[in-house]
C-alpha positions, 0 to 999 in steps of 0.5 A: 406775391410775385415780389417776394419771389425776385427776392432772392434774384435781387440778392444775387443782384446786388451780391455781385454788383457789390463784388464788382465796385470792391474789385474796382475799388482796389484796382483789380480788373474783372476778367468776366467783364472783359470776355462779355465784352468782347463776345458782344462786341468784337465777335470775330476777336479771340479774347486775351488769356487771364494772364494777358488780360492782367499783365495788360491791365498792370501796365496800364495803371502803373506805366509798365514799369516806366518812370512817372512824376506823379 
């Protein structure tokens, strides 16, 4: 029965796997990944705030309010 009880373990699983790909979907940057991220790999770096973390993220997809053609 050891099956049944990574049941619920999956569900959370997936849960979040599917809460990740909808964020993607729409654009909107997930800050718990970036903090993982940066504690795995720039151990010595402190993190962006939120705030920065967005603002930076925004500018990155449309430019920082530089004109584009397309």
């Amino acid at each position: 029965m050891k099956t049944v009880a990574a049941l619920p373990q999956a569900g959370r699983y997936l849960a979040r796997s599917l809460a990740q790909s909808l964020r993607l979907m729409v654009g909107l940057p997930d800050y718990d990944v970036y903090l993982s991220h940066m504690e795995r790999t720039h151990p010595g770096q402190a993190p962006m705030s939120y705030e920065a973390f967005f603002r930076e993220r925004l500018e990155a997809r449309y430019g920082g309010g530089k004109g584009r053609c397309c």
